[in-house]
Every structure is written in structure tokens, then in C-alpha cells.
C-alpha positions in Angstrom: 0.0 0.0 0.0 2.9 2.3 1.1 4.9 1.4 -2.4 1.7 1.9 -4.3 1.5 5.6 -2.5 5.5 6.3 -3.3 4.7 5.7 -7.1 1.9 7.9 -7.6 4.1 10.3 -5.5 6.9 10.1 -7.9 4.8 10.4 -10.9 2.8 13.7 -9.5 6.3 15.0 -8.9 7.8 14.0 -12.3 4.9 15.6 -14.2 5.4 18.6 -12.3 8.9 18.8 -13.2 7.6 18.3 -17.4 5.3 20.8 -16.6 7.5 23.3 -15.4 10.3 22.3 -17.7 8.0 23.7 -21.1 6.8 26.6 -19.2 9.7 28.5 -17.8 11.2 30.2 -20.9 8.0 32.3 -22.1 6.9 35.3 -19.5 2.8 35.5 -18.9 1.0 38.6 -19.0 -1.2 39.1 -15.6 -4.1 40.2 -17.6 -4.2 37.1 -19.7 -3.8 34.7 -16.7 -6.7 36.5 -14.8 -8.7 36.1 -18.0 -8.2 32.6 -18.3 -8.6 32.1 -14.8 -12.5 33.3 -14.7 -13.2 31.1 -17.6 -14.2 27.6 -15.7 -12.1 25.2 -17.7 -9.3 27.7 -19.3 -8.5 28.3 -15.7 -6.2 25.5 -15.6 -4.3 26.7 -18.4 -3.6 29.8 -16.4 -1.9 27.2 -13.9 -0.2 25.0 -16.9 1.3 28.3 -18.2 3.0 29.4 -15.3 4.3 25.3 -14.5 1.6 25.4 -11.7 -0.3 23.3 -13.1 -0.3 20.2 -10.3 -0.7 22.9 -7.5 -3.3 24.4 -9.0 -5.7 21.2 -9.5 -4.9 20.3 -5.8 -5.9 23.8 -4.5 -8.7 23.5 -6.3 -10.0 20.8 -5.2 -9.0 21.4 -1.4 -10.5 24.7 -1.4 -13.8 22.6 -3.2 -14.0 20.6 -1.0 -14.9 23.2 1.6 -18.0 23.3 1.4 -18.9 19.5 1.5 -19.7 19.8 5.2 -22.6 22.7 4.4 -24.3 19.7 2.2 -23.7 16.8 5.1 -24.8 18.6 8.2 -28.9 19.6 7.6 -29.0 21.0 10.5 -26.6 23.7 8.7 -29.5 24.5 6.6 -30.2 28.0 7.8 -26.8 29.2 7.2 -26.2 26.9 3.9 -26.3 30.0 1.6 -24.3 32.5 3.6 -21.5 30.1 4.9 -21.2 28.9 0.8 -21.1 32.2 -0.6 -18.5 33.5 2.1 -16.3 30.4 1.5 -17.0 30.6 -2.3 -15.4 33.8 -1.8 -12.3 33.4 0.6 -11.9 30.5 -1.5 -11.8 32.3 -4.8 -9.1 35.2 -3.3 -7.4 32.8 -2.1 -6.6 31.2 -5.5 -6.5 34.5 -6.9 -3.7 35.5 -4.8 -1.6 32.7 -5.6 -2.0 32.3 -9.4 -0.6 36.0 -9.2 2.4 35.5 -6.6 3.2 32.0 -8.2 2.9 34.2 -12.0 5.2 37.0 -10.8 7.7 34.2 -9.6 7.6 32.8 -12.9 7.9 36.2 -15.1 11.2 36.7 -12.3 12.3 33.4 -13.2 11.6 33.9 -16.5 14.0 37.1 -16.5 17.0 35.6 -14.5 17.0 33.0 -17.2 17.0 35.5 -20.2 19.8 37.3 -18.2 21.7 33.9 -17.9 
């Protein structure tokens, strides 16, 4: 079971590595990424660009899954709407904020290489 974990491990983190080895030379414009970030499935192109890509999936789907408890707990009923759209929200700046630190890291990169 352990071995089984290592190997799909090792394969997140060599796809990474692809992923950020074919993204690093070309710098990405801020307004573009924010663009194709608030169209639903071009989003994760904003996160392929930048050699995020793997980060990106995961944080969306941490920050998804959220708001499972609001759907398991009726007794949450009365503050359903409110607690989703708050975390909806937080959930969105959060992603937000790190598609833009994780796109200025890569334009930097992106510079020091072209200096290089």
C-alpha cells in the first residue's frame, strides 16, 4: 500500500517537473492569466502556463471541497447560503492570490533565465 503511494508520488512529482520544464522560458501577462482564470475550464491553463499546473488542481480541489460539510450537516440548513457564498469567496481570493504570486515568480524566473 505504502509502495503503491510512493509511485503515484513520484509520478505527480515528475509531471510537475515536465510541466515546469516547457513553461519556464516564455513570460505571462497578468491580464491574460486573470482572464483565463475566470473562464471555468481555461482556468487551468492559467496554472499550466505558469508550470503550476499540479498545484493548481490540488488547490482547487481542497478549497472545493470546503464546502462539502454545508451539504452533510442539515442541521446547517439555515446558514447553507451564507456560509457557501463566504467560502466561495475566501476560496476564490485565495486562489486568486496565488495564481498571481506563483505568476510573478515565474515572469522573475523567466528574466534571470533570459539574463543567464
Amino acid at each position: 500500500e505504502c509502495h503503491r503511494f510512493l509511485n503515484v508520488t513520484h509520478l505527480i512529482f515528475f509531471l510537475n517537473r515536465i510541466n515546469q520544464t516547457r513553461t519556464t522560458m516564455k513570460p505571462v501577462n497578468l491580464s491574460t492569466q486573470f482572464l483565463l482564470f475566470f473562464i471555468p475550464v481555461a482556468g487551468y491553463y492559467a496554472w499550466y502556463r505558469i508550470g503550476k499546473l499540479w498545484s493548481g488542481f490540488f488547490l482547487n480541489l481542497a478549497l472545493g471541497l470546503t464546502v462539502v460539510p454545508l451539504f452533510v450537516f442539515p442541521n446547517m440548513l439555515l446558514y447553507q447560503n451564507f456560509m457557501f457564498l463566504s467560502i466561495s469567496i475566501v476560496g476564490f481570493a485565495i486562489k486568486i492570490y496565488f495564481l498571481v504570486k506563483w505568476s510573478k515568480q515565474h515572469n522573475e524566473r523567466c528574466e534571470n533565465d533570459k539574463k543567464n
